[in-house]
C-alpha positions in Angstrom: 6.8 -4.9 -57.9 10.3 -5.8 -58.1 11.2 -2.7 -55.5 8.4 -3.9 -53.1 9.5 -7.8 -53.2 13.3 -6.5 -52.0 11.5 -4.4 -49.4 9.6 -7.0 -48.0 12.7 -9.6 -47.9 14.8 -7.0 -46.0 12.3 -7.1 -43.1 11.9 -10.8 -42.9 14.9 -12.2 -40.9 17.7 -14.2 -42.4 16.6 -17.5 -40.9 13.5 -17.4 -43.0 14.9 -16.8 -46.1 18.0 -18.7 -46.9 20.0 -18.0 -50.0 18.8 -17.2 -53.2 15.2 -18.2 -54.1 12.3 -17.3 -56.2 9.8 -14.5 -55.6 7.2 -16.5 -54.2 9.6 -18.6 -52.3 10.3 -15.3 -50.3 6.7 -14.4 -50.2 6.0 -17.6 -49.2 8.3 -17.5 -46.3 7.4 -14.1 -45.2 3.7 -15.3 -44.3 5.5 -17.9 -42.4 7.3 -15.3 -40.7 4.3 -13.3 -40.4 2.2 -16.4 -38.5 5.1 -17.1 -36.1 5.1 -13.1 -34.9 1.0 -13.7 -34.6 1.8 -16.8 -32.5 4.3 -15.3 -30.2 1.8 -12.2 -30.2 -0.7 -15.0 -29.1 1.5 -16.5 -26.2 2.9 -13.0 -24.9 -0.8 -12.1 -24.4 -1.5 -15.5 -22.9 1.0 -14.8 -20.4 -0.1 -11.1 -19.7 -3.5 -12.1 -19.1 -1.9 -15.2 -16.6 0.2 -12.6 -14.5 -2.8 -10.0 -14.6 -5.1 -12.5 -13.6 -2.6 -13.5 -10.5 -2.3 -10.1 -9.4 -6.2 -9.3 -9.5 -6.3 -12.4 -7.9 -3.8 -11.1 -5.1 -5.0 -7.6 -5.0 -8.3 -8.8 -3.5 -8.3 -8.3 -0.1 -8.2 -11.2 1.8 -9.7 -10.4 5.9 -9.5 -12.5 8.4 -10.8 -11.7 12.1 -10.2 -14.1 15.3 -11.6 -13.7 18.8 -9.5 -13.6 21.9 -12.7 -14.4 24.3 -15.6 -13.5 24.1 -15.9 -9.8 25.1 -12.1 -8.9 22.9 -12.4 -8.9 19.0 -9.3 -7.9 17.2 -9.5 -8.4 13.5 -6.4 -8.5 10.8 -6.9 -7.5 7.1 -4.4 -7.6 4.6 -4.3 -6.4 1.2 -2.1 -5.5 -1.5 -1.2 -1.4 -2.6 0.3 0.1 -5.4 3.4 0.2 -3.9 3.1 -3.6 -1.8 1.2 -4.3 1.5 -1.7 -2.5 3.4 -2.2 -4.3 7.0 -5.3 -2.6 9.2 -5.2 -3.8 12.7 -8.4 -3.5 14.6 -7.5 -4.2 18.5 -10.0 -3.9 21.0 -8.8 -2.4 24.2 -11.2 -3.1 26.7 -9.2 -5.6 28.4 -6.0 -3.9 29.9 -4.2 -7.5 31.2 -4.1 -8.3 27.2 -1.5 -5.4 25.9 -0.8 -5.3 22.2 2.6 -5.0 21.0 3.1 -2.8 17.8 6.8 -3.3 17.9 6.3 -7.2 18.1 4.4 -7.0 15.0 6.6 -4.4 13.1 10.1 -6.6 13.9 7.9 -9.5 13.0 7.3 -7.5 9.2 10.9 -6.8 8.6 11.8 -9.8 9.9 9.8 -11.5 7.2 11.1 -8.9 4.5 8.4 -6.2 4.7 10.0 -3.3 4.5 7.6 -0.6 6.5 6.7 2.5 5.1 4.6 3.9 7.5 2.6 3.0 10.8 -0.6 5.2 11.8 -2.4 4.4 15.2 -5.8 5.8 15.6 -8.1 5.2 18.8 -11.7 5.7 19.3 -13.1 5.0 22.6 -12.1 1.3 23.6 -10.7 0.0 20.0 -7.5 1.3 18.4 -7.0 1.2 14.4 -3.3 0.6 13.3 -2.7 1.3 9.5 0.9 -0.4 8.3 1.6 0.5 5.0 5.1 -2.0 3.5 6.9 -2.2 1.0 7.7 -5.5 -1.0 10.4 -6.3 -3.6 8.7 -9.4 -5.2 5.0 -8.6 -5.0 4.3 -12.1 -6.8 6.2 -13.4 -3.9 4.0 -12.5 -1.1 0.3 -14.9 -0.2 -2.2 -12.4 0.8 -3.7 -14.9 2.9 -0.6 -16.7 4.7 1.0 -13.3 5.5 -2.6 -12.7 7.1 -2.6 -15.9 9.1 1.3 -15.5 10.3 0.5 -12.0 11.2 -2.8 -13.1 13.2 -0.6 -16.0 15.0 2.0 -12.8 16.3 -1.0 -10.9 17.5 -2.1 -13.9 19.3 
């Protein structure tokens, strides 16, 4: 028993047993030891759960489609990726007077810190599909919805 009592001080910290003290003063003070680790166990996984539950919050896709006039419909959507930002871009090109301008949004991205990956334009008849694919340092950092709303306001 005496073996087992010196094992179990040497794993409680110094702070929690002071000098020298009875057996079940140490015992004592290792199940006080023992509910603090629970209790930072507790708040570590209260704060996991927090940041999870803002990321899940922020992974959701947030979509947000305006109108031009009547006959044009672009639509934004903006979501988050493994590695940062997805941005689709559906642009109706039916009017030629209103020309989109990739390069106004992409300076527009790097501009606000998006570094871009990748850009893929696909067109089917009279609508064109632009995938941008970005990169960002502080995910946590970036509102799904306000990049969405910036970026519809530069396609305007």
């Amino acid at each position: 028993m005496s073996s087992l009592v010196t094992s179990l001080r040497s794993l409680v910290p110094f702070e929690f047993i002071k000098g020298k003290r009875s057996t079940p003063d140490h015992m004592q003070e290792a199940v006080k030891y023992i509910k603090h680790l629970q209790k930072n166990i507790e708040e570590l996984d209260n704060t996991r759960k927090s940041i999870k539950n803002s990321l899940d919050d922020q992974n959701k896709s947030s979509t947000y489609c305006y109108v031009h006039n009547n006959n044009n419909n672009n639509c934004v959507t903006v979501s988050n990726c493994e590695d940062g930002m997805e941005i689709l871009i559906n642009v109706n090109n039916n009017h030629k007077e209103e020309i989109f301008s990739l390069s106004k949004v992409l300076r527009w991205l790097l501009e606000e810190g998006l570094n871009v990956i990748s850009c893929v334009n696909s067109k089917q008849d009279e609508w064109t599909l632009i995938r941008i694919q970005c990169q960002v340092s502080d995910i946590l950092g970036v509102n799904v919805a306000v990049l969405q709303n910036k970026l519809t306001d530069v396609i305007n």
